[in-house]
PyMOL commands that place a pseudoatom at each C-alpha (Angstrom):
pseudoatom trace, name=CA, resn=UNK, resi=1, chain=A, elem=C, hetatm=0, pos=[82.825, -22.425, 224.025]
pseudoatom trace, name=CA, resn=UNK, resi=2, chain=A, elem=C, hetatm=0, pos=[81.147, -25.124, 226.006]
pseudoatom trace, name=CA, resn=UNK, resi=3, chain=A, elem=C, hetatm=0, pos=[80.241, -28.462, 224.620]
pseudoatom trace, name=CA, resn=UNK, resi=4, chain=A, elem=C, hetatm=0, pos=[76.690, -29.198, 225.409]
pseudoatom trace, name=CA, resn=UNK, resi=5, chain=A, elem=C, hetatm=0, pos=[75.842, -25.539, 223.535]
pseudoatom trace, name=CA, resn=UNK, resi=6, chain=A, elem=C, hetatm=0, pos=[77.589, -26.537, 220.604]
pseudoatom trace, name=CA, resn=UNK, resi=7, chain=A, elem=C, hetatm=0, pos=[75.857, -30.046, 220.440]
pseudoatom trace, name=CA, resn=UNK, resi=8, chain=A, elem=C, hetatm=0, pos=[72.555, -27.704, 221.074]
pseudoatom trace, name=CA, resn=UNK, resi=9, chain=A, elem=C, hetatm=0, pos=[73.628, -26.341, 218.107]
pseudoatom trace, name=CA, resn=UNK, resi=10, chain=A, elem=C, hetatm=0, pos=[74.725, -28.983, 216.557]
pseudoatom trace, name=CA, resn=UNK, resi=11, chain=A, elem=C, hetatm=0, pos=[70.789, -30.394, 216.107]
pseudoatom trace, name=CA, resn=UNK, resi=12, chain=A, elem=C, hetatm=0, pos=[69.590, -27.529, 214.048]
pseudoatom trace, name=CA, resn=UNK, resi=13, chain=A, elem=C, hetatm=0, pos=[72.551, -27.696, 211.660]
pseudoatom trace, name=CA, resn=UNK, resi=14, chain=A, elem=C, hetatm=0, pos=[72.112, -31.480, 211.046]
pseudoatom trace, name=CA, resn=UNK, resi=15, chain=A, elem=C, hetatm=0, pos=[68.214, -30.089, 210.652]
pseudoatom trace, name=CA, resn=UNK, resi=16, chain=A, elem=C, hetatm=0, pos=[69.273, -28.225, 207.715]
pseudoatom trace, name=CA, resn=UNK, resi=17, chain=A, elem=C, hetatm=0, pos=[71.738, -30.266, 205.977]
pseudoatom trace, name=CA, resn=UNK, resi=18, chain=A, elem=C, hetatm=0, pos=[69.327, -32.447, 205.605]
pseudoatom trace, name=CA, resn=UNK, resi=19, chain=A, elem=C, hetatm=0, pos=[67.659, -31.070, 202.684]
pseudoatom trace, name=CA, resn=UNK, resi=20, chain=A, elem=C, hetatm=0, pos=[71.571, -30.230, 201.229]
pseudoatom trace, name=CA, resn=UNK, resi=21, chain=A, elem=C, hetatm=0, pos=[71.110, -26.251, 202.671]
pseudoatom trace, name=CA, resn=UNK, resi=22, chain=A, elem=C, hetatm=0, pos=[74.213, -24.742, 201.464]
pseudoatom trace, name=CA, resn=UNK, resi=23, chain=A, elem=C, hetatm=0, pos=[77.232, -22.706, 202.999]
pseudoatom trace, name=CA, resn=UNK, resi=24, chain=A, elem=C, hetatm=0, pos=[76.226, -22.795, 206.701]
pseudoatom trace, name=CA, resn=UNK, resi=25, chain=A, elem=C, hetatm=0, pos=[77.287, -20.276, 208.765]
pseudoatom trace, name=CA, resn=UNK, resi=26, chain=A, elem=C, hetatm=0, pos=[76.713, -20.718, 212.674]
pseudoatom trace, name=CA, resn=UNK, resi=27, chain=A, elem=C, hetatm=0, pos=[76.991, -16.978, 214.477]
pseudoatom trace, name=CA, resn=UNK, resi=28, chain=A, elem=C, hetatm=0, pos=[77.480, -16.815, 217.957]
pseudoatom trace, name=CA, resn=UNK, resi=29, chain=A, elem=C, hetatm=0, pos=[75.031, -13.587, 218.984]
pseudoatom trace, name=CA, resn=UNK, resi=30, chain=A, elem=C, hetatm=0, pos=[75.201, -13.846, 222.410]
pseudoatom trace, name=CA, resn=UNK, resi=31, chain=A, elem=C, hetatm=0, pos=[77.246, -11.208, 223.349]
pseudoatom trace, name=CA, resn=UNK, resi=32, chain=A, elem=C, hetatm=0, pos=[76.345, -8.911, 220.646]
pseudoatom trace, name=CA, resn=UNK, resi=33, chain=A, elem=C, hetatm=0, pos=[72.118, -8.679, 220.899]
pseudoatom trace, name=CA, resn=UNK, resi=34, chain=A, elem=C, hetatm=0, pos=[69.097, -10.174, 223.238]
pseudoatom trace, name=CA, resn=UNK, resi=35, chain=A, elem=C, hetatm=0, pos=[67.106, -11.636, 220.177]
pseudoatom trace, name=CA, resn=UNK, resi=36, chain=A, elem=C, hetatm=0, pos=[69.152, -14.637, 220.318]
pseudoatom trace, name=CA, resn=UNK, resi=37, chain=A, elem=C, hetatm=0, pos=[72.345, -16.452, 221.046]
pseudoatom trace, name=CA, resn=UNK, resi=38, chain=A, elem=C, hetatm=0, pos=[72.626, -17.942, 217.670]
pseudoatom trace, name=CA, resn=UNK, resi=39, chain=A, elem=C, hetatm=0, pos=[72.288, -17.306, 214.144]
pseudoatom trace, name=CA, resn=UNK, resi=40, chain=A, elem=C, hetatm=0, pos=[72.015, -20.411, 211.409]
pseudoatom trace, name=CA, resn=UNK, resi=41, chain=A, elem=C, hetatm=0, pos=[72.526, -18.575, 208.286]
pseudoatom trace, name=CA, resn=UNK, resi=42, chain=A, elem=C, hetatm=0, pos=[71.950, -20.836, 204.603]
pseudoatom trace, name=CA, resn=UNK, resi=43, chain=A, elem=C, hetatm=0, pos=[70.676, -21.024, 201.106]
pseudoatom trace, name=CA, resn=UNK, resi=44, chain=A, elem=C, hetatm=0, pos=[68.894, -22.601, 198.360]
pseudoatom trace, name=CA, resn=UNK, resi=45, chain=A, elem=C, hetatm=0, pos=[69.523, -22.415, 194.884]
pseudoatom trace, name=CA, resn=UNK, resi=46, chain=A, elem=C, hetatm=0, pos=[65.972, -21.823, 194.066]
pseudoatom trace, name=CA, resn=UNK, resi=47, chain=A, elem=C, hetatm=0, pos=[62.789, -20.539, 195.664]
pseudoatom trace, name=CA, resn=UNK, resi=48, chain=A, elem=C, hetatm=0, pos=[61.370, -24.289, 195.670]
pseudoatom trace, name=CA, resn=UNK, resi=49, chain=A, elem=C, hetatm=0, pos=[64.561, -25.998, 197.562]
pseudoatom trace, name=CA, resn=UNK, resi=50, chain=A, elem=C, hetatm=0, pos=[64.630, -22.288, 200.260]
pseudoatom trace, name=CA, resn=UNK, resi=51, chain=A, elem=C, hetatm=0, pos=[60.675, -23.697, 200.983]
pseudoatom trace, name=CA, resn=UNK, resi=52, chain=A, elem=C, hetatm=0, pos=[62.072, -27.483, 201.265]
pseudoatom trace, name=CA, resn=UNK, resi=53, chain=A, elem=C, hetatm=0, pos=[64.872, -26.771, 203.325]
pseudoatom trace, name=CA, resn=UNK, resi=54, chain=A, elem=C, hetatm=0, pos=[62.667, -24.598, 205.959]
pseudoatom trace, name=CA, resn=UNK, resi=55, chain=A, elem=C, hetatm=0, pos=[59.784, -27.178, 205.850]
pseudoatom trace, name=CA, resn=UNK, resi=56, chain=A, elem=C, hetatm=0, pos=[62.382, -29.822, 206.544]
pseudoatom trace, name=CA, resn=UNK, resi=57, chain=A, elem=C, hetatm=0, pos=[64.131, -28.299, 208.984]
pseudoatom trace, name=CA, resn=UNK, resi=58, chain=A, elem=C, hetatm=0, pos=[60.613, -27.589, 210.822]
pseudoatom trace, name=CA, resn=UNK, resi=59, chain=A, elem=C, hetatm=0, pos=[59.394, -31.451, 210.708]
pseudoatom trace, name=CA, resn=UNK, resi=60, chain=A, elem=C, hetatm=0, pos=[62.188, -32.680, 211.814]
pseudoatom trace, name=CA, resn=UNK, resi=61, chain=A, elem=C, hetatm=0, pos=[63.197, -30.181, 214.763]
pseudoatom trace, name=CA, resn=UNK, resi=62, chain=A, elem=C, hetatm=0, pos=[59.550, -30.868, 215.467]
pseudoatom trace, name=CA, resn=UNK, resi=63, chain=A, elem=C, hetatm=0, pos=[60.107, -34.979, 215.892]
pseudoatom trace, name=CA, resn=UNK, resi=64, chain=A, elem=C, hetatm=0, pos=[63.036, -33.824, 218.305]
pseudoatom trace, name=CA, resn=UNK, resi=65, chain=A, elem=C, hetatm=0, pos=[59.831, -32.046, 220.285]
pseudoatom trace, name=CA, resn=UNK, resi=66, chain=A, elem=C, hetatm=0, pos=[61.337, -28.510, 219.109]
pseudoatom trace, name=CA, resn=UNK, resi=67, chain=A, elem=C, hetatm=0, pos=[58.987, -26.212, 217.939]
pseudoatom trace, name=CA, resn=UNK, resi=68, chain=A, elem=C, hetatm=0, pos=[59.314, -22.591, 216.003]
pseudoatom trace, name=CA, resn=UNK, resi=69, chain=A, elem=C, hetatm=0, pos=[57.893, -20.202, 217.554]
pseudoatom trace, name=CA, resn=UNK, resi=70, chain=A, elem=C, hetatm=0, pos=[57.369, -18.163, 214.282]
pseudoatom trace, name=CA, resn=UNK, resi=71, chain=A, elem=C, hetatm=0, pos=[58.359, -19.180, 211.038]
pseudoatom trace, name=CA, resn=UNK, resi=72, chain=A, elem=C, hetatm=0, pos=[57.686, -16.236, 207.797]
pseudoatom trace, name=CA, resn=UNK, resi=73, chain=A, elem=C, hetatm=0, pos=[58.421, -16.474, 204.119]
pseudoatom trace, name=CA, resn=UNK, resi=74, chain=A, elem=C, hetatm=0, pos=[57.854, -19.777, 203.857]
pseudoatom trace, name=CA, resn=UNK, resi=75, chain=A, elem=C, hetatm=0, pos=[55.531, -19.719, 200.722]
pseudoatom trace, name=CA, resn=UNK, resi=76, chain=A, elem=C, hetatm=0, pos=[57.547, -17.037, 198.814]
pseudoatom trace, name=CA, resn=UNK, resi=77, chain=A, elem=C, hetatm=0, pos=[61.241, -18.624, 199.307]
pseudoatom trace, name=CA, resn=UNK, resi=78, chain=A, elem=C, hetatm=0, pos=[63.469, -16.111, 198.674]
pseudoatom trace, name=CA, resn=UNK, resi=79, chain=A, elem=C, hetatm=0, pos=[64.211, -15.238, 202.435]
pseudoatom trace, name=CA, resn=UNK, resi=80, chain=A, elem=C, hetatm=0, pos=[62.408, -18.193, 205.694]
pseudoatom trace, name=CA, resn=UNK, resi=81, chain=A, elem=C, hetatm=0, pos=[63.291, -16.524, 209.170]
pseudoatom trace, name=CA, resn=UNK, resi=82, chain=A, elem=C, hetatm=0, pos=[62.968, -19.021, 211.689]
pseudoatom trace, name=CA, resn=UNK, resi=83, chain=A, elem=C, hetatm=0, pos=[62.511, -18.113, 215.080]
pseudoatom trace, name=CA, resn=UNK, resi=84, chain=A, elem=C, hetatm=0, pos=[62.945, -20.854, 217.490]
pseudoatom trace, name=CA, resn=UNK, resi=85, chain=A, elem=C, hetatm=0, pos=[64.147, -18.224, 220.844]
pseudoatom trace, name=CA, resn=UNK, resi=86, chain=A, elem=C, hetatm=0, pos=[67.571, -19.090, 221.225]
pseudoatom trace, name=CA, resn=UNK, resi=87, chain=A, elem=C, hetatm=0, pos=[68.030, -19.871, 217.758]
pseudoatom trace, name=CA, resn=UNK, resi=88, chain=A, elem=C, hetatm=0, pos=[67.545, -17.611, 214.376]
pseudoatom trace, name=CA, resn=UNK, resi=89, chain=A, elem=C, hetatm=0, pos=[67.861, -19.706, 211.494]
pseudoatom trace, name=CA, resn=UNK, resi=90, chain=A, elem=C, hetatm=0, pos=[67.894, -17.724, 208.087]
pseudoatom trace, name=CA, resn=UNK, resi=91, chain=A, elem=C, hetatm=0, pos=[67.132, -20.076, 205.116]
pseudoatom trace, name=CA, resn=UNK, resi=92, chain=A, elem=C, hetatm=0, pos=[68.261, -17.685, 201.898]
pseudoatom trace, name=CA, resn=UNK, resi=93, chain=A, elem=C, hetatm=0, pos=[67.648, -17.801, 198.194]
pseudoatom trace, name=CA, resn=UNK, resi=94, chain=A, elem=C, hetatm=0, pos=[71.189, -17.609, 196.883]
pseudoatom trace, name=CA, resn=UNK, resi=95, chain=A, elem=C, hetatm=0, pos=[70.928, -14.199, 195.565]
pseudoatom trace, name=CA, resn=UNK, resi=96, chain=A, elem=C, hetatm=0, pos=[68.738, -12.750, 198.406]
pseudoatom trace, name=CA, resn=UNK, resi=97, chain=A, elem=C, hetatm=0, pos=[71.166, -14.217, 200.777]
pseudoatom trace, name=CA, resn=UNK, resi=98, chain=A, elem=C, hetatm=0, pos=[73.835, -12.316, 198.684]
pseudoatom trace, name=CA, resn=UNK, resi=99, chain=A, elem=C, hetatm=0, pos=[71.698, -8.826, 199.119]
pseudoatom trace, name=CA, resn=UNK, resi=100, chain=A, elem=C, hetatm=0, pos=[71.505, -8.641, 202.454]
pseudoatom trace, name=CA, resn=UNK, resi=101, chain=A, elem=C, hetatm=0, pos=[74.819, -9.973, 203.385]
pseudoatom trace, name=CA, resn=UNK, resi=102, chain=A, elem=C, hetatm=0, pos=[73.883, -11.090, 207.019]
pseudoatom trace, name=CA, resn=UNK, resi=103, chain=A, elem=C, hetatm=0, pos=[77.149, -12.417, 207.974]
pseudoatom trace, name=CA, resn=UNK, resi=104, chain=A, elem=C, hetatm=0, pos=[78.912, -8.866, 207.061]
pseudoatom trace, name=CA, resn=UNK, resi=105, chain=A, elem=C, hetatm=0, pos=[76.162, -7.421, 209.279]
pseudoatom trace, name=CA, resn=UNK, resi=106, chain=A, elem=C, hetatm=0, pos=[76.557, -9.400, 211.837]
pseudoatom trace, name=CA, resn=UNK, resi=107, chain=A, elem=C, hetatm=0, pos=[80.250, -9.368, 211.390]
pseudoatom trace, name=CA, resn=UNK, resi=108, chain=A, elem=C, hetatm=0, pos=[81.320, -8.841, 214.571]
pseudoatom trace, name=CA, resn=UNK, resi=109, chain=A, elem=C, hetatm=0, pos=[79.773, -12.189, 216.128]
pseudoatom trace, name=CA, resn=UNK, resi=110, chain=A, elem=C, hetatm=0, pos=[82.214, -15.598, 215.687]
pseudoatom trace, name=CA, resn=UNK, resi=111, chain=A, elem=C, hetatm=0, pos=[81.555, -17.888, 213.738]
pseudoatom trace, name=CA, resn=UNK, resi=112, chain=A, elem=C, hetatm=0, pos=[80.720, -21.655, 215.436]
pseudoatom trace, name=CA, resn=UNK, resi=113, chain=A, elem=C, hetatm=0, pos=[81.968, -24.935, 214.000]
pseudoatom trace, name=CA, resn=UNK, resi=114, chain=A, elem=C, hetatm=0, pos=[79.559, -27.669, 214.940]
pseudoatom trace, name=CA, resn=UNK, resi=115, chain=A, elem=C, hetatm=0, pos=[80.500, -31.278, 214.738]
pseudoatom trace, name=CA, resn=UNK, resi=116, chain=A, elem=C, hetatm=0, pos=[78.470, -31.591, 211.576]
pseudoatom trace, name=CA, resn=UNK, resi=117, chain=A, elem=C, hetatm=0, pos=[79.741, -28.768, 210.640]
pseudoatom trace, name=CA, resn=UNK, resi=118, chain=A, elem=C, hetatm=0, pos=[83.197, -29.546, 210.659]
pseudoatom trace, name=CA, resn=UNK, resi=119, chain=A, elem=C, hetatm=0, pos=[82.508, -33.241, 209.317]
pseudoatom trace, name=CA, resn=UNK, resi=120, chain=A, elem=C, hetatm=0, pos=[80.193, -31.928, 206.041]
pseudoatom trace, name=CA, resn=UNK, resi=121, chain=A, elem=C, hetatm=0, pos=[81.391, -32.385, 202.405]
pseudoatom trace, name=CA, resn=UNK, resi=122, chain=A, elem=C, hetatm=0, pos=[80.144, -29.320, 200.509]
pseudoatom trace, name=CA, resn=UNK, resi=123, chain=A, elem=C, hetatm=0, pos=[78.689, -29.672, 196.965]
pseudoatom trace, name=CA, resn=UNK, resi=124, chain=A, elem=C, hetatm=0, pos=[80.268, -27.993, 194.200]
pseudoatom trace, name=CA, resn=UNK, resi=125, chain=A, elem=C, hetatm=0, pos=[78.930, -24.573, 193.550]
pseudoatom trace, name=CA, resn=UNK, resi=126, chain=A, elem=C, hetatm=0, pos=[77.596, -24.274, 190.064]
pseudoatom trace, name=CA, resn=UNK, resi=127, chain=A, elem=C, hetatm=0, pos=[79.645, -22.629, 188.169]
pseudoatom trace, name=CA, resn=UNK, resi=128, chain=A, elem=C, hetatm=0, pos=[78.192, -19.427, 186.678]
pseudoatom trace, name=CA, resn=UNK, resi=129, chain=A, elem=C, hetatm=0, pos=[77.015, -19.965, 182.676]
pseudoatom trace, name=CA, resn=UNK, resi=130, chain=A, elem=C, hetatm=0, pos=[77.112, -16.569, 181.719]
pseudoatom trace, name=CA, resn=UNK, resi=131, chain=A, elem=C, hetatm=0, pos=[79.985, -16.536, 179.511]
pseudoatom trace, name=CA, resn=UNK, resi=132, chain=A, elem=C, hetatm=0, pos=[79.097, -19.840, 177.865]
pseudoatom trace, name=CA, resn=UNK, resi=133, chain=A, elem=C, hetatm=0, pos=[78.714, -19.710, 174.223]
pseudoatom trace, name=CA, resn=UNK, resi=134, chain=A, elem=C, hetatm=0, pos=[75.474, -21.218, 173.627]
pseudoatom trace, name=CA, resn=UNK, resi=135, chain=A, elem=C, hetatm=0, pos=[76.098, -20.994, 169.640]
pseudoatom trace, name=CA, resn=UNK, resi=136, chain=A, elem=C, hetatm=0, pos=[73.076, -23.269, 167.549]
pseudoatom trace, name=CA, resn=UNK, resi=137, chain=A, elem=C, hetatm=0, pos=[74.528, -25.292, 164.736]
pseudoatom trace, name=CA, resn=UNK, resi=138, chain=A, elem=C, hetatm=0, pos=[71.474, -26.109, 162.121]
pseudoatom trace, name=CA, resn=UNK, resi=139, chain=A, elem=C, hetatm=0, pos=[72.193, -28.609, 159.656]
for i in range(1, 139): cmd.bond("trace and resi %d" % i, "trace and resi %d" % (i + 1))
show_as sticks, trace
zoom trace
């Protein structure tokens, strides 16, 4: 894997963990389809943080003089595809991103580690309330 595509790489991940986008997964596509050579696949825990992650990621790309060439879903936020030609980024509610399953699709492709990548401290998950008791004491 050569360096300067990894640091190419490297500027849309930083893009999205700006906004605390969750679970990154870098694909390397290149050898697998023409659409791209890389897929940045995250989520949001709701439809509102999906909408701020993609509309961060597309300011600040776009200070960097890097502009999407299509961006759709943006206004429902359960699924932003972000084309920007060499790069698909895929910005996931968490149970949409669950649906679909991208990275088992595209399970073939390897997965990148970018410097920021490597050097991010994930967030807890939330752990799933379900089972919790939620019994109502009235006095």
């Amino acid at each position: 894997m050569t360096e300067p595509f990894l640091a190419e790489l490297d500027v849309y991940v930083k893009s999205a963990l700006g906004r605390k986008a969750r679970q990154p997964v870098l694909l390397d596509v290149r050898h697998l389809t023409s659409l791209a050579d890389a897929f940045l696949i995250c989520h949001g825990t709701s439809n509102r943080q999906v909408s701020a992650i993609a509309e961060h990621i597309q300011r600040d790309l776009k200070k960097q003089g890097i502009k999407a060439l299509s961006v759709d879903g943006l206004k429902d936020g359960h699924w932003v595809l972000m084309d920007y030609g060499h790069v698909v980024i895929h910005v996931f509610y968490e149970e949409t991103r669950r649906f679909y399953d991208l990275e088992g699709l595209w399970s073939d492709a390897r997965r990148l580690t970018t410097a920021s990548l490597a050097n991010r401290v994930d967030e807890p998950e939330p752990e799933d309330d379900t089972d919790i008791d939620e019994t109502v004491f009235i006095e």
